[in-house]
N, C-alpha and C positions, 0 to 999 in steps of 0.2 A: 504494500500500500504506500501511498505515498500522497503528500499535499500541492506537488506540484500541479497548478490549473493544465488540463484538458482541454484543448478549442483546437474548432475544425474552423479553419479559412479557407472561401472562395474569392478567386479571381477570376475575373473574365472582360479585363478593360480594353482586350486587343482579340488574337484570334486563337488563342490559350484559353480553355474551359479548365482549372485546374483548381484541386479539393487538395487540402493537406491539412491533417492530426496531427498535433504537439503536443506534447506531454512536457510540458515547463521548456526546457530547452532539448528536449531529444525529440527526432522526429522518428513519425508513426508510420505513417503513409504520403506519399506524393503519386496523388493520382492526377495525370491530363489528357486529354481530349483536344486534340490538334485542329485545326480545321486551314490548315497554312497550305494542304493542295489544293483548296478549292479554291483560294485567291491567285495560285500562281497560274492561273490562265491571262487573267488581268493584267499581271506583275507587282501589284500590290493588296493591299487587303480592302473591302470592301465591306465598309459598316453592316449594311443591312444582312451579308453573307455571313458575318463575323456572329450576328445579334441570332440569326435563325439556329446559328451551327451550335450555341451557347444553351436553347431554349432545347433542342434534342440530345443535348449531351450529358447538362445538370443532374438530371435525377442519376440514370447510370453511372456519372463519374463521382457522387456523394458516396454511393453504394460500393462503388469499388473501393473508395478510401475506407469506409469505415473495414470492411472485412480485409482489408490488408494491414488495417493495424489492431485488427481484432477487438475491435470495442463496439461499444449499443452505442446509436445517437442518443439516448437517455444517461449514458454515462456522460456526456459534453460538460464542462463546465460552463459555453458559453460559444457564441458562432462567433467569426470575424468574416468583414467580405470589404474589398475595395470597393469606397462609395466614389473615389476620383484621385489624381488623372485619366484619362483616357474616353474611348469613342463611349458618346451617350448610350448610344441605344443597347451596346454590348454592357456598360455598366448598370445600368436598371434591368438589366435579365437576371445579374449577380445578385444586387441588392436586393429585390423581389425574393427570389429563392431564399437569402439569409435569412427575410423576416419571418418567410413564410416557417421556414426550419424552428425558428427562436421563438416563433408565437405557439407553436404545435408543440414545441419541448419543455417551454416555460423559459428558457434559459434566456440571459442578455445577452444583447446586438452588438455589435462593435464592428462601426467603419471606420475603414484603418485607410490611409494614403499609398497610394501603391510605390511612390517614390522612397517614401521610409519606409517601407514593408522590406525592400530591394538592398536596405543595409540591414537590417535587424534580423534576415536572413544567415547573417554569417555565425550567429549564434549559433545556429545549429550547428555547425563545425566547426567553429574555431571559439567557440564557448563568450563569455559576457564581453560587451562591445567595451573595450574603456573609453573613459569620458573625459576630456572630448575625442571624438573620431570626425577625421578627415575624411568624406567620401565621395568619387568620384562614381558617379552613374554615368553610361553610357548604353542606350538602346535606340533603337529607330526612331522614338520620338523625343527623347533625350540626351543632352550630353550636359552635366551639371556637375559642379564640386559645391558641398553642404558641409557645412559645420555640427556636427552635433551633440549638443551636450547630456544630453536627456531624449533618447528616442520616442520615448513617450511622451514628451509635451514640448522641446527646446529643438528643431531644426533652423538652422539657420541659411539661407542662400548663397554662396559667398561668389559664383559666378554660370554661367550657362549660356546656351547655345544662341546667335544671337538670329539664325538661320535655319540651316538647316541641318539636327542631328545627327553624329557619326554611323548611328545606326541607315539613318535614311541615305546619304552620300555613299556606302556601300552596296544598296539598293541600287540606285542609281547608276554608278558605275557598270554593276554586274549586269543591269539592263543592256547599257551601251556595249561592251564587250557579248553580249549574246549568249553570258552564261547561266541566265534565270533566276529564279525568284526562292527563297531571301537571298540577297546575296551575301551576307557575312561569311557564314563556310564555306561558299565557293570561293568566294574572294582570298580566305584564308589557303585555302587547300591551292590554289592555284600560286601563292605569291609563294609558299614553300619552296618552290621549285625555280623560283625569278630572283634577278637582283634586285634588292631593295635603292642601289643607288644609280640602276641602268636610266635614271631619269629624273630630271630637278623639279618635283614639284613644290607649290606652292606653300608655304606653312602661313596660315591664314591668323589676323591678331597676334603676331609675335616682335613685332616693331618694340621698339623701347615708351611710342608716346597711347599705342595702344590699352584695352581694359585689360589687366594684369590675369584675370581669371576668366574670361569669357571666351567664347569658340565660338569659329566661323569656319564653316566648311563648304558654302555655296562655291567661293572662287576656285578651292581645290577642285572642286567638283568640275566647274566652267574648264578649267585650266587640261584639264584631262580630259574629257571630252572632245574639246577642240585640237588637242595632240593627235588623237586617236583620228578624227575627222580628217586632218593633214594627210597623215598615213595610208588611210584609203582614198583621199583622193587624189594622192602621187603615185596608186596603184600597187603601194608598199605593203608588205604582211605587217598586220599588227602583232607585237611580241606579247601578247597575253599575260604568261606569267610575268614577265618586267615590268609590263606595265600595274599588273595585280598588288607586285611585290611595292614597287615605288608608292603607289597612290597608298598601299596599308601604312607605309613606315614612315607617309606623310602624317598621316592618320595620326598615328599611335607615338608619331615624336611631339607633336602638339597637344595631347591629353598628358601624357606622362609630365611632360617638361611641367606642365602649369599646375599640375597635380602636386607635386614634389615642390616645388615653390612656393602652394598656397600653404602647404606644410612648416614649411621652413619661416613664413612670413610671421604663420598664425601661434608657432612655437609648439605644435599640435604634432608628436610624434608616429603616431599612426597613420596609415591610410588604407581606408576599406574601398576597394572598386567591387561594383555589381551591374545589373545590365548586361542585356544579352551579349552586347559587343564584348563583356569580360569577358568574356568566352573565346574571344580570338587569341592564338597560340604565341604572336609576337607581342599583344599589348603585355600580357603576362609575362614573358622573358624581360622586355624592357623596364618595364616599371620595377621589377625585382633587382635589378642592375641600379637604376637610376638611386632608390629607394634603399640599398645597401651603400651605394657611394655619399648618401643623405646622412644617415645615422636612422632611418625611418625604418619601423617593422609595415610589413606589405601583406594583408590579409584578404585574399581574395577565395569566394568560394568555388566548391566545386562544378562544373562547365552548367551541367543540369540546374542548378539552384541559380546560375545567374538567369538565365533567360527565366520570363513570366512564370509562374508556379502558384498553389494554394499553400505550398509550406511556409513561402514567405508570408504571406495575410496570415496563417494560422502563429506563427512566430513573434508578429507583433500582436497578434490582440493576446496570447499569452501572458507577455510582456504588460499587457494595461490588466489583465486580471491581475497577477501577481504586485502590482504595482497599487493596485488600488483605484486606476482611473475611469472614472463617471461611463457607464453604458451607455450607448445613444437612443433615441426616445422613437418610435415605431413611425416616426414621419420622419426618419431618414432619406433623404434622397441621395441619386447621383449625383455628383458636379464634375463634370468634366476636365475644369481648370481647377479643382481645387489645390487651394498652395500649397507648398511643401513645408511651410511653416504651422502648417496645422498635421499634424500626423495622425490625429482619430479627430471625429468629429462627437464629441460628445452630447450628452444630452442633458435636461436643464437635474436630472436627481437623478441616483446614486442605485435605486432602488424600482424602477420605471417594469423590469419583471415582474411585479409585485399585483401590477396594473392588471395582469391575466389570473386565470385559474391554477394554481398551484398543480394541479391533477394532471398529467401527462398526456397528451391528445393525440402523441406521436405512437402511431403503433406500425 
């Protein structure tokens, strides 16, 4: 037995349907439900494809989590579900389902930030965040470094994409090059084999009068594009991997460098990177270089915990049981921009379960 809080968080602010059980900080189940082939006809994802694939996936991918970490939804201490960032319509599939769960079980609600969800993940392996943490997100629709003191209530912004995220300029690329949709792994898998320095691209906001933590990655993007254009229209073979290789090491030398900086500015010795993009094989080798040449310890999770998941949502609303912080009140809704300075949304009392039938309706 044990008193560590039980919550099952749902995510589904993108095209990831994903349930995960936490049991304090050890994780139970991560169960997800992909729906990323149905968007790669398009080349990217599609809300309302995103929102259907979410509404057929929920209840099955609940169920797989719960029997993969062998517990009742009656044993819950409590749901967690990202109320925001991300696409509307696919966040209200999520939210709906929590409530619906937490009203039927009696247990409290907890909307957590999908952003702080994405650090408070690394709990699960690499055990309590220390305070403060540096961390550097990067996914398709983000690339941010946050200050944080208090996962549960103190995020702080310290800089962010001012364009377009690393995750999306990977997209991108891998469109123009013809090697499909996402493109992060291809882009990875391909630059393995290219030189990183077969070609100068651009590193975007790194001027001396530019914003010290902010990223721009549109012009890389323009910048490489318009190479590649040249090449075929001088009839020339385009060098795939070189070109793969340069535009990642553009990438991942502009995140790390201002990562490791913000570190070193804010006297903040940690740095936690999450977001799908963590999951690329050079951002990780570089930053652990840069990051040991720093005096900086580099805590990044394992490839699967970075990209979208329920284990992250289930991790932080953990973190607010255990902590003690206010349930959110059954007129939660989505927000699509909600900030990152808000990590849960809570509710106006403490006690707002109370509001239902004590008696279990969940069978």
């Amino acid at each position: 037995m044990t008193d560590e809080p039980l919550v099952l968080g749902i995510e589904t602010s993108c095209d990831e349907t994903g349930v995960g059980i936490v049991r304090g900080s050890t994780l139970l189940a991560d169960a997800i439900a992909s729906s990323v082939d149905e968007h790669a006809r398009f080349g990217g994802v599609v809300p309302e494809v995103a929102s259907r694939a979410h509404l057929e996936a929920m209840v099955p991918t609940i169920e797989r989590a719960l029997k993969e970490a062998g517990v009742s939804a009656r044993d819950l201490d409590g749901i967690a579900v990202t109320a925001g960032p991300g696409l509307a319509g696919a966040l209200l599939v999520g939210v709906s389902a929590a409530k619906a769960y937490a009203y039927a079980l009696g247990k409290p609600l907890y909307g957590v930030n999908h952003l702080a969800s994405h650090i408070c993940v690394d709990q699960l392996e690499h055990g309590a965040l220390p305070e403060p943490t540096m961390a550097l997100l990067v996914s398709g629709g983000h690339s941010s470094l946050l200050l944080s003191t208090d996962i549960t209530s103190d995020v702080r912004p310290m800089g962010a994409s001012i364009d377009d995220a690393a995750g999306e300029a990977f997209d991108k690329i891998a469109r123009v090059l013809n090697l499909g949709f996402p493109g992060g792994p291809v882009i990875d898998r391909y630059a393995r084999e290219g030189d990183p320095e077969a070609i100068a691209f651009p590193r975007g906001l790194t001027g001396p009068r530019d914003p010290a933590y902010d990223f721009s990655f549109s012009g890389l993007k323009t910048a490489v594009a318009r190479w590649i254009e040249a090449k075929r229209a001088a009839g020339e073979e385009v060098p795939v991997r070189d070109v793969a290789a340069s535009f990642q090491e553009a990438v991942v030398d502009v995140l790390t460098r201002k990562a490791v900086r913000a570190c070193r500015d804010q006297g903040v010795d940690h740095l936690m990177i999450g977001g799908g993009v963590a999951a690329n094989s050079r951002l990780r080798v570089l930053a652990q270089e840069r990051c040991e040449a720093a005096g900086i310890r580099l805590r990044v999770p394992r490839p699967k915990l970075c990209t979208d998941n329920g284990a992250m949502v289930a991790a932080l609303g953990a973190e607010m049981v255990a902590r003690g912080r206010a349930a959110s009140d059954w007129d939660l809704s989505a927000d699509s921009s909600l900030p990152v300075t808000d990590p849960h949304v809570p509710g106006r009392t403490h006690d707002h379960v109370h509001e239902v039938s004590k008696e279990n309706l969940y069978s």
